[in-house]
C-alpha positions in Angstrom: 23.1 -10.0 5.0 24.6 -7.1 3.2 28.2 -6.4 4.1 29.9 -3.1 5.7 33.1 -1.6 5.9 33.0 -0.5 8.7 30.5 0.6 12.0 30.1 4.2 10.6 28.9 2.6 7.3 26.2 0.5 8.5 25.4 2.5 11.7 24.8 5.1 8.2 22.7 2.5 6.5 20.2 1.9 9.7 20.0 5.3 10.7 18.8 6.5 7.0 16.4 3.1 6.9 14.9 4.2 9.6 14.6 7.4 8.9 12.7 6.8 5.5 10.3 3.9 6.8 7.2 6.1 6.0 3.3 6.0 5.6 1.3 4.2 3.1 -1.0 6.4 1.3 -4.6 5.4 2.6 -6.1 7.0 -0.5 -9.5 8.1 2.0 -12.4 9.0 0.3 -13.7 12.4 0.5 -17.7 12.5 2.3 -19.5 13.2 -0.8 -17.1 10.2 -2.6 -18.0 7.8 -0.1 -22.1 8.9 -0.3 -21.9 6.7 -3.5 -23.5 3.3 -3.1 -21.5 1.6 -5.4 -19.2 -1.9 -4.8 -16.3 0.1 -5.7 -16.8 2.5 -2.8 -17.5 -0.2 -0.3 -14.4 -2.2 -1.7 -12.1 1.0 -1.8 -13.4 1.9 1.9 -12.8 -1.7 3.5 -9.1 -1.9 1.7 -8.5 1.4 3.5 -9.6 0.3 6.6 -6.6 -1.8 6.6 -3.8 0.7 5.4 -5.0 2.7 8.2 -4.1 -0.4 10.8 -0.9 -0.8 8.9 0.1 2.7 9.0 -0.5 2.3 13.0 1.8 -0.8 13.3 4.6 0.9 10.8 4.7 4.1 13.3 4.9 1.2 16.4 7.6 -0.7 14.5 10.1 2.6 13.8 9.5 3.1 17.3 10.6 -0.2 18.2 13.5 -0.8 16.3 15.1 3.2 16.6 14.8 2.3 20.5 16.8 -1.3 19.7 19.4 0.6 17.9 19.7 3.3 20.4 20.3 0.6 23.1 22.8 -1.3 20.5 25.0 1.4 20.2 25.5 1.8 24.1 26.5 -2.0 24.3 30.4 -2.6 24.3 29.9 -5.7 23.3 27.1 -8.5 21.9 28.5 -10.5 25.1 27.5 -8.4 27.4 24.5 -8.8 30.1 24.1 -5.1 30.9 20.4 -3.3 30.9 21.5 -1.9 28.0 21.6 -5.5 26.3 17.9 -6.3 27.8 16.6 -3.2 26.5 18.2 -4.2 22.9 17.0 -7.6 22.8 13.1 -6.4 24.4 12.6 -3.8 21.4 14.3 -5.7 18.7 11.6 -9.0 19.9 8.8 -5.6 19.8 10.4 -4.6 16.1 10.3 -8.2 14.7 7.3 -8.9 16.1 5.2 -6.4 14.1 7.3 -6.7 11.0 5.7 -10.3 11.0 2.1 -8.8 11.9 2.5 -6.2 9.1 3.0 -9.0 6.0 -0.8 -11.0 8.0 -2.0 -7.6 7.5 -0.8 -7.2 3.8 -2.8 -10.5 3.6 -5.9 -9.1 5.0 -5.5 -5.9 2.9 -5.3 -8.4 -0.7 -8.2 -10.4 0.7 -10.0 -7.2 1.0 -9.0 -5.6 -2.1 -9.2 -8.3 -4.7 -12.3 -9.7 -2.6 -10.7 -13.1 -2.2 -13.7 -14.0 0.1 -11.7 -15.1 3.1 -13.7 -13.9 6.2 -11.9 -11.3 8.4 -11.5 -13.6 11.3 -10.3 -16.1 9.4 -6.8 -17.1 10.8 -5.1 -18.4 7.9 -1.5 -16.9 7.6 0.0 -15.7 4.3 1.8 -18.6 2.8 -1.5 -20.9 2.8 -3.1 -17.8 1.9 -1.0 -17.5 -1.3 -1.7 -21.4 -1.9 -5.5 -20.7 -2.6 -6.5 -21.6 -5.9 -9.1 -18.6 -5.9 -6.4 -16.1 -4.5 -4.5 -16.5 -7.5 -6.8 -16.2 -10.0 -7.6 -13.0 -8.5 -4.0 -11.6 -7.4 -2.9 -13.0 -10.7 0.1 -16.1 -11.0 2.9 -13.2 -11.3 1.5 -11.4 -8.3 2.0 -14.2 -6.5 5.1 -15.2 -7.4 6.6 -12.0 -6.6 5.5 -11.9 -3.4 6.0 -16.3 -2.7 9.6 -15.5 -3.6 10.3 -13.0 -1.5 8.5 -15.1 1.6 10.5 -17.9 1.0 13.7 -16.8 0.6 16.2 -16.5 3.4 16.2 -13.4 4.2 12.8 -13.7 5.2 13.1 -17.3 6.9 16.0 -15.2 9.0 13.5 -13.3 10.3 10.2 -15.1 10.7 12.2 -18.1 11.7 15.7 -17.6 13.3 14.3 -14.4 15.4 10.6 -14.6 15.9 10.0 -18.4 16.5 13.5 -18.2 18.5 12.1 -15.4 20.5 8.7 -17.1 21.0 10.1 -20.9 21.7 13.9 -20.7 21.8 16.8 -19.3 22.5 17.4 -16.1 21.0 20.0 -14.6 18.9 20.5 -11.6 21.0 22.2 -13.6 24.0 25.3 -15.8 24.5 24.1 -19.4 26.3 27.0 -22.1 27.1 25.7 -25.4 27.6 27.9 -28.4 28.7 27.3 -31.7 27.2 28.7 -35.3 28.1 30.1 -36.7 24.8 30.5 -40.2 23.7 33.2 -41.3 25.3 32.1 -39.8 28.5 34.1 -36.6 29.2 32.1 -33.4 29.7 32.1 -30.9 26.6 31.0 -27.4 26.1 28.7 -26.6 23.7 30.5 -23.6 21.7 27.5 -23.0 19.0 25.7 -20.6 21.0 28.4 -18.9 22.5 28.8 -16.2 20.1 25.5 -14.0 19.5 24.9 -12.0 16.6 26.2 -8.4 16.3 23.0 -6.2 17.6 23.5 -4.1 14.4 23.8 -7.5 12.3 20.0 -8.6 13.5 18.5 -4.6 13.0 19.9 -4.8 9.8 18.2 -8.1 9.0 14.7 -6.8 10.4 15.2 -3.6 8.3 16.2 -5.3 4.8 12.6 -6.9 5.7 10.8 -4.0 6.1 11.7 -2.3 3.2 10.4 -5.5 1.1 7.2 -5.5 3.1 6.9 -1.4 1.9 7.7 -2.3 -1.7 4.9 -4.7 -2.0 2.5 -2.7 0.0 2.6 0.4 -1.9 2.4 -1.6 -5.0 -1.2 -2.3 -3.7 -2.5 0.3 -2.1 -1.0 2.0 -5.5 -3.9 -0.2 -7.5 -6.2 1.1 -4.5 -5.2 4.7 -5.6 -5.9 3.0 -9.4 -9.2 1.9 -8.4 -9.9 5.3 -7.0 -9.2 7.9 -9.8 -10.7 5.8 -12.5 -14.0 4.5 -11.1 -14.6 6.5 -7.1 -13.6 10.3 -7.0 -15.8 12.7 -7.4 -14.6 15.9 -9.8 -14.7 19.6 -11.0 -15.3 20.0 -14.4 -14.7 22.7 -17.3 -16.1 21.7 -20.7 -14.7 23.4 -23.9 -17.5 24.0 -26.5 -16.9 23.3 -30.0 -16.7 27.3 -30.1 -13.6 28.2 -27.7 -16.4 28.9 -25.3 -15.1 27.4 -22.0 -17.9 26.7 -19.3 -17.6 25.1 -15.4 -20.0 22.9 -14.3 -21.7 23.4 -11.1 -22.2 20.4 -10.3 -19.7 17.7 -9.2 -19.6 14.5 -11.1 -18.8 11.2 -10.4 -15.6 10.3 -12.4 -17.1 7.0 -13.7 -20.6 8.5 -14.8 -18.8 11.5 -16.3 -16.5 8.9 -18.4 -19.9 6.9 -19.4 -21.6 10.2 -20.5 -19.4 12.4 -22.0 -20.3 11.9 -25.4 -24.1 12.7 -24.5 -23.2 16.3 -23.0 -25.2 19.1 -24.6 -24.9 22.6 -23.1 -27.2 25.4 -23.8 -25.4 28.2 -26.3 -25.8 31.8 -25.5 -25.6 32.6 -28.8 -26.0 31.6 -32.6 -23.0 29.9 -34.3 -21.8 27.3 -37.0 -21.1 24.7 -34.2 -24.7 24.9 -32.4 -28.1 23.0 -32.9 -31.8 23.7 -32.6 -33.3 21.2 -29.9 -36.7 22.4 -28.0 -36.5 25.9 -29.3 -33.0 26.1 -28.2 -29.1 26.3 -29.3 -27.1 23.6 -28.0 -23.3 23.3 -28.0 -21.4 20.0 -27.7 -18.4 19.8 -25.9 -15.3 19.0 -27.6 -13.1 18.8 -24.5 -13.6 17.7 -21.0 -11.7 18.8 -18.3 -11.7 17.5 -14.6 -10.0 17.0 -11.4 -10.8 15.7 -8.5 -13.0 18.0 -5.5 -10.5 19.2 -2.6 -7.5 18.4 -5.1 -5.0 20.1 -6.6 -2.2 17.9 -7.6 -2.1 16.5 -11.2 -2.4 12.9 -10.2 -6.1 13.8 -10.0 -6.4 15.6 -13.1 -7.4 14.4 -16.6 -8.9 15.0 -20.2 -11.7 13.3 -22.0 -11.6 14.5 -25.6 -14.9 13.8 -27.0 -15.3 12.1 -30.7 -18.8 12.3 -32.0 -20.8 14.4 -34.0 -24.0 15.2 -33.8 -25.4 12.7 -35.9 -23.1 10.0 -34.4 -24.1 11.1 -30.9 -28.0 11.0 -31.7 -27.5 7.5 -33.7 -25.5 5.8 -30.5 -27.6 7.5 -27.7 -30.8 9.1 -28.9 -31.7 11.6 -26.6 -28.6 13.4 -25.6 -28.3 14.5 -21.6 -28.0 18.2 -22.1 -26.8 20.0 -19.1 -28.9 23.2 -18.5 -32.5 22.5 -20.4 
């Protein structure tokens, strides 16, 4: 638990936590991206079922956990039994409840995404998860230390443990409970240990720190989903610069993986006679030098890129043979 100076500082600290728990990026597929038949398209299409289920349960949990905190700050004190403490302690249980749901559904999304083979109604939670000899080898042994470390730390255990399972079996940390005892030598004792609850901005505190780690790691993924997406799925726009100046859009959308696979092949018709062109068929021919694309429906420069192509002629024929030539 981080420590505060004072109530304004940390009542500071939970109101801008909460108010920048955001969205994942479900990096969708546009119609004519997700017409492709490929594994990558089914893969990238599957992994974003589950951001979109995550993104659900995120907007559920800032619900929850604003409405605890709301509550909290009516309370006069964490001893009180008011409706104001019920409602605190039933939306903090709703808060950690999906915090714990969102790091199975990370799981799902990495068995999804690296195709770890584990069958979607497959109940295994996330620490045996991260045990599987497979799963490594295909999250990679760093990957999984990363995330290992942070799910067995005490922070975590804090949450998953002392609130969930306490909530679930226990007693909770939200309420004071004084139970009386008979000791050894036979007098009647109270139990003190329980007395005391937790501050109610002490246990939002403790679910926030944990949902900002479960953001950090999910946005590291769904960032290789975006990865997977701009180098091998979307479909672009392209303008090829002929060796020329001449500069010439293609009508025709590409896929970014074929386009990368047959750039140096390009041939375009020339419109007129120059040093650069060739004869092929009865016709001049012009091979692109430069090849830009970005991606259809997009403007930003995320999804924007350059192939430069290398070849000559001879090189080009010698490699491929017959070159594709756009236009013939």
């Amino acid at each position: 638990m981080r420590n505060f100076n004072s109530d304004k500082e940390i009542k500071n600290y939970i109101e801008k936590t909460i108010k920048n728990i955001s969205n994942i990026d479900e990096c969708r597929l546009y119609r004519e991206e997700q017409l492709q038949c490929t594994e990558n398209v089914f893969r990238a299409r599957n992994s974003t079922e589950w951001i979109i289920r995550i993104n659900k349960v995120i907007e559920d949990f800032k619900y929850a956990i604003m409405q605890a905190y709301q509550y909290a700050k009516i309370m006069k004190s964490p001893l009180e039994e008011t409706i104001n403490s019920k409602r605190y302690a039933f939306y903090l249980e709703d808060a950690v409840y999906r915090d714990i749901v969102l790091w199975e559904m990370l799981r799902q999304f990495l068995n999804e995404f690296y195709e770890c083979g584990y069958d979607t109604d497959n109940e295994i939670n996330i620490f045996n998860f991260l045990k599987d000899a497979n799963v490594k080898s295909k999250i990679g042994n760093q990957n999984i230390k990363k995330l290992k470390n942070y799910l067995y730390c005490n922070s975590h255990h804090m949450v998953r443990h002392e609130l969930r399972n306490q909530f679930a079996h226990s007693l909770d940390n939200t309420s004071s409970y004084l139970f009386h005892r008979v000791s050894d030598n036979g007098l009647l004792q109270a139990d003190m240990s329980r007395f005391l609850p937790k501050h109610p901005y002490e246990n939002i505190v403790m679910v926030l720190d944990d949902i900002k780690n479960f953001l950090k790691f999910i946005r590291y993924y769904s960032g290789k989903l975006n990865e997977l997406l701009i180098e091998n799925i979307m479909m672009v726009k392209v303008e090829m610069e002929l060796r020329c100046g001449e500069k010439r859009k293609d009508e025709e959308h590409w896929s970014i993986s074929i386009l990368k696979e047959k750039a140096e092949q390009i041939l375009l018709q020339c419109d007129k006679t120059c040093d650069f062109a060739i004869s092929y068929n009865d016709k001049m021919w012009c091979k692109p030098t430069k090849i830009c694309y970005c991606r259809i429906n997009e403007k930003c420069d995320e999804y924007k890129g350059v192939i430069k192509t290398k070849m000559s002629y001879e090189e080009m024929k010698e490699h491929y043979g017959d070159a594709d030539i756009k236009g013939e």
